[in-house]
N, C-alpha and C positions, 0 to 999 in steps of 0.2 A: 531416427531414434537410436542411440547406445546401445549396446550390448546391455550395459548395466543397468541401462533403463527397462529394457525389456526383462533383465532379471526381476527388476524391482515390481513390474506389474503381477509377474509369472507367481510372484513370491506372496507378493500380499493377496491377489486371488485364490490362494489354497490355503493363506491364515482365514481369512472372510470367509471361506465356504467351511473349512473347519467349524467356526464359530456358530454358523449354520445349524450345520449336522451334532453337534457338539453340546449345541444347546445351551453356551455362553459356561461350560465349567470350565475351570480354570484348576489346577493342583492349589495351589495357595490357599484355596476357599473351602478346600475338605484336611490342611495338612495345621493340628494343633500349631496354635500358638508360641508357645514356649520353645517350637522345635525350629523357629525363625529367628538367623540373627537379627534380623529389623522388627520389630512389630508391627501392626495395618497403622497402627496412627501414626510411628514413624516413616511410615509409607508415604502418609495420606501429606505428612506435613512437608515431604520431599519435595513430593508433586507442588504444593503450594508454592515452595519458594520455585522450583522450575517455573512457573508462570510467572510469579515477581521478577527472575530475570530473564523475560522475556521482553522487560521495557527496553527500549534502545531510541535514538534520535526520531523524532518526528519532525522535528524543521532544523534549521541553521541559518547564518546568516553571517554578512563581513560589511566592510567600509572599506572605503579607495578614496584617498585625501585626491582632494584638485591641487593643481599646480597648474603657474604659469610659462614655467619653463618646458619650451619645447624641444631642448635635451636630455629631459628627465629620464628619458625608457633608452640611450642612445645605447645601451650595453649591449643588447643583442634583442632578437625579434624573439626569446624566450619567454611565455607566457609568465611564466615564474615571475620574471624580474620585472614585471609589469606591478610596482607596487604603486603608482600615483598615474594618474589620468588629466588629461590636458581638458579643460572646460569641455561641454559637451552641447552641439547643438541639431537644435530639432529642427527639418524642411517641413511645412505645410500648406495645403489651401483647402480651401471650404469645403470645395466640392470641384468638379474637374473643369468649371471654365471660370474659379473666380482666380483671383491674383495669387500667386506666389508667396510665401511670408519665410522666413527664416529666425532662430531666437536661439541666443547662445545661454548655456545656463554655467556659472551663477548668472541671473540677471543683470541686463545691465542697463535694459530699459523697458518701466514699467508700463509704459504703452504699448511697447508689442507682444509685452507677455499676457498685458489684456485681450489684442486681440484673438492672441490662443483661449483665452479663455472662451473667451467669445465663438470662434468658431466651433469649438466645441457640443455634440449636443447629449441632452440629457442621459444619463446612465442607465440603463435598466437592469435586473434582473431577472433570476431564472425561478419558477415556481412552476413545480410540476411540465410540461410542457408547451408553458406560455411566459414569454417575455413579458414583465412586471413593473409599471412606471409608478413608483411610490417615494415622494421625497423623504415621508418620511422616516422612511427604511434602509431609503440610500438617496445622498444626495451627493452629486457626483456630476462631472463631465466628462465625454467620451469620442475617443477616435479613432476609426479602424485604419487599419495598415494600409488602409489604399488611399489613406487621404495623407499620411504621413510619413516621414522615414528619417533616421538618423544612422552616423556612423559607429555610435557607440554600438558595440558586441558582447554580451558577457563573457567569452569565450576567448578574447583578448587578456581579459586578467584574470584568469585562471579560476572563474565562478565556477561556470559547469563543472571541471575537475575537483573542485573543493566540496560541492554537490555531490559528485557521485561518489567523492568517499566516505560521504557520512550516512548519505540518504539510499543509494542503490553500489552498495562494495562490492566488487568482483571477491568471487571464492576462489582459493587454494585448497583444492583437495585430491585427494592419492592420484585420482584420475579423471581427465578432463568432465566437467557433468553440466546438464543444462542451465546451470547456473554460477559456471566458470567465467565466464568475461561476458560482462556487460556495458551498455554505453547508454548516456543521455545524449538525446540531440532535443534544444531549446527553439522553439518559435517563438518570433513575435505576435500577437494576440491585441494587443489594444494600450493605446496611450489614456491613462485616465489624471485627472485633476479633480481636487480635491478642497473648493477655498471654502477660506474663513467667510463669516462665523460659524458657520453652519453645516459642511462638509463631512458626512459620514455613509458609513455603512455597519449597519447590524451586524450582529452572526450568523453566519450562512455557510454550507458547503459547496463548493464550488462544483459544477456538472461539467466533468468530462467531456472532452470534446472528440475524444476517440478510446477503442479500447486497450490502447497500446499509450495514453496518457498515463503517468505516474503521477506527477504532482503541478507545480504551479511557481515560477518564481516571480518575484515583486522585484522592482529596483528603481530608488527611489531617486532623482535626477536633483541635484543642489536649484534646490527654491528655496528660500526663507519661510518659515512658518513658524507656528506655534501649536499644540497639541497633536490630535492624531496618530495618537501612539497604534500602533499594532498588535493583537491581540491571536495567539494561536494555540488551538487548542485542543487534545484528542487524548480519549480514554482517563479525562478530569486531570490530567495535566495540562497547563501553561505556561508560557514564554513567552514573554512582553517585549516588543523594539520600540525603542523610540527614540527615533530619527530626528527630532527636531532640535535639538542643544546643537547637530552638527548638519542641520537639512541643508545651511547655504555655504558651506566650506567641501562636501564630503559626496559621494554617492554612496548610498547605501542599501544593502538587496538581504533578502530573507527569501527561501526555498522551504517549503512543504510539501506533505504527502495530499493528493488530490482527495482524501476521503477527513480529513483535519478542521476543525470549526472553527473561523477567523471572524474576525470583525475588526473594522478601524473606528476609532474613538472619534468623538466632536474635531476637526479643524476649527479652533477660534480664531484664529489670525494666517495671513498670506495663503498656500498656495502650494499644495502639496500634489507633485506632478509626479506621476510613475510607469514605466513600463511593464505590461506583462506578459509573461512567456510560460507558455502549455508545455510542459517537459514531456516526452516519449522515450521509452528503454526501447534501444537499438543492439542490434547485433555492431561490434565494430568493425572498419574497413581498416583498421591498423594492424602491423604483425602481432601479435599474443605478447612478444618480447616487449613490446613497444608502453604496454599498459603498466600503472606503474600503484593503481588504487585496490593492491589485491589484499586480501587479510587472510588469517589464517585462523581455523575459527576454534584451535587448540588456545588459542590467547582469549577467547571471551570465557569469562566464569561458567554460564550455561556446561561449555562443555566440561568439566570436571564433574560439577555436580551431576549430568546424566553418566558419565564415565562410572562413579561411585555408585550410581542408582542399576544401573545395569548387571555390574561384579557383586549385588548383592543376591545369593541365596535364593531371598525371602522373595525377590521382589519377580513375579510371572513365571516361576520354577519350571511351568512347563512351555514356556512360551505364549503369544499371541497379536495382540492387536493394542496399540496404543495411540490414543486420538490425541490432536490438539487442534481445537479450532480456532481458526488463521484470526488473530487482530485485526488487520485491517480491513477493508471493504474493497472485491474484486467483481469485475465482471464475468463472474464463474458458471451465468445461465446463457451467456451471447455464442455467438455460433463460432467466433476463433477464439473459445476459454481455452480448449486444448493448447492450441500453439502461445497463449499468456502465460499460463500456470504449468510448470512452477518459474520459468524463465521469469518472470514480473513481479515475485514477491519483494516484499518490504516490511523492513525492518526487523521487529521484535518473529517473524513468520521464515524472514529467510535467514535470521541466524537461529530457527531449530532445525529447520529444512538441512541446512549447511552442517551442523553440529551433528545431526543425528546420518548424516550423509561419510561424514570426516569419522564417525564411529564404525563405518561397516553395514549400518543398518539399510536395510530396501526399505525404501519410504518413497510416498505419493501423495498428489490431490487429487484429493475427491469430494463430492458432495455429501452430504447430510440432507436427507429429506426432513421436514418439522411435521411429523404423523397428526393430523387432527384428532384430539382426545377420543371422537366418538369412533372411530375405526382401532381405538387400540383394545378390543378384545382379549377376552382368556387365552384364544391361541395366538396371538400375538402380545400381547404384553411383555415387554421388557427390549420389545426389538429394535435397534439401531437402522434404520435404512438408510443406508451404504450405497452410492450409484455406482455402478460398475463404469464408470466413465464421467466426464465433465459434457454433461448432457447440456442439450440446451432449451431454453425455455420453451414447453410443448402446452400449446393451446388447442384442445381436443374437444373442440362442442357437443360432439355426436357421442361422449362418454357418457352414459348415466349409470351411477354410483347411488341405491337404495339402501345398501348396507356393506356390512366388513367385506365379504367375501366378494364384492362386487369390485370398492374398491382397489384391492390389490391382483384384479384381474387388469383394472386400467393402468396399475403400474407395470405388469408383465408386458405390456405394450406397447408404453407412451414412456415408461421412465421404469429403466432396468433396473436394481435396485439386491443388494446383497442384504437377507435379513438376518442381519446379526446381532450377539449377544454377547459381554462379556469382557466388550470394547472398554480398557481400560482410558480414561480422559482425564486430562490437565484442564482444570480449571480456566474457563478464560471467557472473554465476551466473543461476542459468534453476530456477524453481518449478514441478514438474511436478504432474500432476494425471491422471488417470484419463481418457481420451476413449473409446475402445469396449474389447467383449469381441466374443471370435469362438471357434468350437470348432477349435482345432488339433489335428494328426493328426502322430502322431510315431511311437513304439513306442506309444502307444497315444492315448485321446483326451483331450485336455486343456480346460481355461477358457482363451485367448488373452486378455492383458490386453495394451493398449498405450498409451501417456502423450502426453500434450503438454505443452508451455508456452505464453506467451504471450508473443509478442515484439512491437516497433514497426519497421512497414518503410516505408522512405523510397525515394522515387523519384527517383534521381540524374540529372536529362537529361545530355546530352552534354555534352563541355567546347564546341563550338562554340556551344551555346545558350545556354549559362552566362556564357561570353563577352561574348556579345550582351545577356544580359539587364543583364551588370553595366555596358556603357556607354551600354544605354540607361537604367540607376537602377532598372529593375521589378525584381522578384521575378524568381525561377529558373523559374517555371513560364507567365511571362507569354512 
């Protein structure tokens, strides 16, 4: 951990217990109206638009025309210049003692691309933690990597790179920080097929296959079809591919966030064949110089608008705490949350993370506990519970919780927890997740289950030190 990181904990621990002791006042909230350049509802409507752009890409996707010349790429072995692909074909057998098969795609013969079909077996799904055989949910054919293998790579034509600068951007910021260079590294995951008439898959979210997965890419291999469009979709936005005007000319791949709701449409006709690949954020093994997907995150709108929100007066005059909870869905209760978060954000999460980093601010992830209504009593009402760490999920049977005071005895010991007040928050939707169980006592004895999320909290110093910072040029926190 950084010097800077460790300011950044040191920092917003002594705004959290402030808030504490403090009892969630704020100067703003005793200081007339009239004597604020901004007003609260000018405040309020800041915040709103800082969470409107907080949208950023959730998927992407490209094509690579086929070609049958095999001097096409002769220019140099540079990824870049890889813009056409020589037909591609797939090795398979059944299973390990039947025959050998091989099938070059575009097709060229629709008997042996039957037999793929055929060896193929049915798809299933994931629902809660049991594999799912439902046609009419998904109707599909499937093949793991040990019964198949091809030469094609996405990492030849410059997918994963195109990937990671839309979907995981390295930051540029004053000073190296845990979220300065990042890399994807792509596996293969499963051959599936897709035929007519019948061929689909629902809406579904795809289940992680580790906690170091980010997203999921598709790539769809030239077979002739009809329908099957591709459907992606997160936080009531979508983006539609559809791959079949060019499915037997063209390869075509689309990349998403692992937390994103997809569905493929009816296959009516031929034969919609694809590979896919479990994406993982890596540290890279290339020099720093060598990276070339870094942004700088004075170029995204966000930062202005917090830049102006900050230089105002009106806005935390005396300082404090300002929450945004994270968009997308992390594994923020598993026992290596610490070493994911914040290195593993995404998207609209790591350009506030970045933005509000690039401003000076000490900023972190932490948890939110979701307080059950009947433990929020007179002397706790209005409390924010704050984890003092990215705990992990704590199942505690021997806890029994009768009443208020009982429960946040089990928090004192099972999930540490800053109770704070006064936590200024942006608007936004919040992915919850499981943190402890405890036995509650009611009319009789229950399982207490209670939630968290994961939010980014920033440390707003005063407007007088903000002041000073900006005419002497440092940062907000020098």
């Amino acid at each position: 951990m950084s010097d800077s990181d460790l300011d950044s904990d040191k920092a917003l621990e002594e705004a959290l217990e402030r808030l504490e002791t403090e009892n969630g006042r704020n100067s703003e909230d005793d200081t007339p109206s009239s004597t604020w350049p901004w007003s609260k509802t000018a405040i309020a409507q800041a915040f709103r638009e800082i969470g409107n752009h907080m949208d950023s890409p959730f998927t992407c996707g490209g094509t690579i025309d086929i070609t049958d010349h095999k001097d096409s790429n002769k220019s140099g072995h540079d990824v870049a210049a890889k813009k056409t692909s020589l037909p591609v074909t797939v090795y398979w057998r059944a299973d390990s003692v039947s025959k050998a098969h091989w099938l070059t795609l575009p097709v060229q013969s629709t008997s042996v691309l039957r037999q793929l079909v055929d060896d193929c077996e049915p798809a299933t799904f994931g629902r809660g933690q049991e594999d799912v055989l439902d046609p009419k949910y998904r109707m599909a054919g499937k093949m793991d990597t040990n019964n198949f293998s091809t030469l094609f790579h996405p990492g030849d034509f410059g997918i994963i790179e195109n990937i990671e600068k839309v979907l995981l951007p390295s930051v540029s910021t004053e000073e190296q920080s845990d979220l300065g260079f990042r890399k994807l590294h792509a596996e293969l995951y499963k051959l599936n097929v897709y035929s007519g008439p019948s061929g689909l898959f629902r809406k579904h979210v795809d289940t992680p296959r580790s906690e170091n997965q980010v997203g999921s890419l598709v790539v769809c291999l030239p077979s002739k079809f009809r329908g099957g469009k591709f459907t992606v979709q997160h936080a009531g936005k979508i983006v539609e591919f559809d791959w079949s005007p060019l499915s037997d000319s063209a390869i075509q791949w689309a990349a998403f966030y692992s937390d994103c709701e997809h569905e493929i449409n009816t296959v009516t006709e031929g034969e919609r064949i694809t590979l896919t690949y479990n994406l993982y954020v890596t540290e890279p093994v290339v020099p720093l110089s060598c990276l070339n997907s870094i942004i700088q995150p004075k170029s995204w709108p966000l930062y202005g608008l917090l830049e102006t929100l900050i230089a105002e007066p009106g806005f935390m005059t005396s300082g404090g705490v300002m929450g945004v909870p994270c968009t997308h869905a992390y594994p923020h209760t598993s026992h290596s949350a610490s070493s994911m978060l914040p290195r593993g954000l995404k998207g609209g999460d790591l350009m506030v993370y970045s933005v509000l980093k690039a401003l000076g601010i000490r900023v972190k992830v932490l948890p939110v506990l979701e307080k059950p209504r009947r433990y929020d009593d007179r002397e706790h009402k209005g409390e924010e519970l704050v984890g003092t760490d990215l705990w992990e999920l704590s199942i505690d049977s021997c806890s029994e919780v009768q009443e208020s005071s009982d429960f946040y005895e089990v928090l004192d010991s099972a999930w540490p927890a800053y109770r704070a007040k006064g936590i200024k928050w942006i608007p936004g939707h919040r992915h919850s997740k499981l943190a402890l169980t405890h036995i509650a006592y009611g009319n009789e004895a229950t399982i207490g289950t209670v939630y968290s999320y994961a939010a980014i909290f920033a440390v707003i110093p005063p407007f007088t030190d903000r002041k000073l910072a900006a005419k002497s040029g440092t940062c907000c926190t020098c």
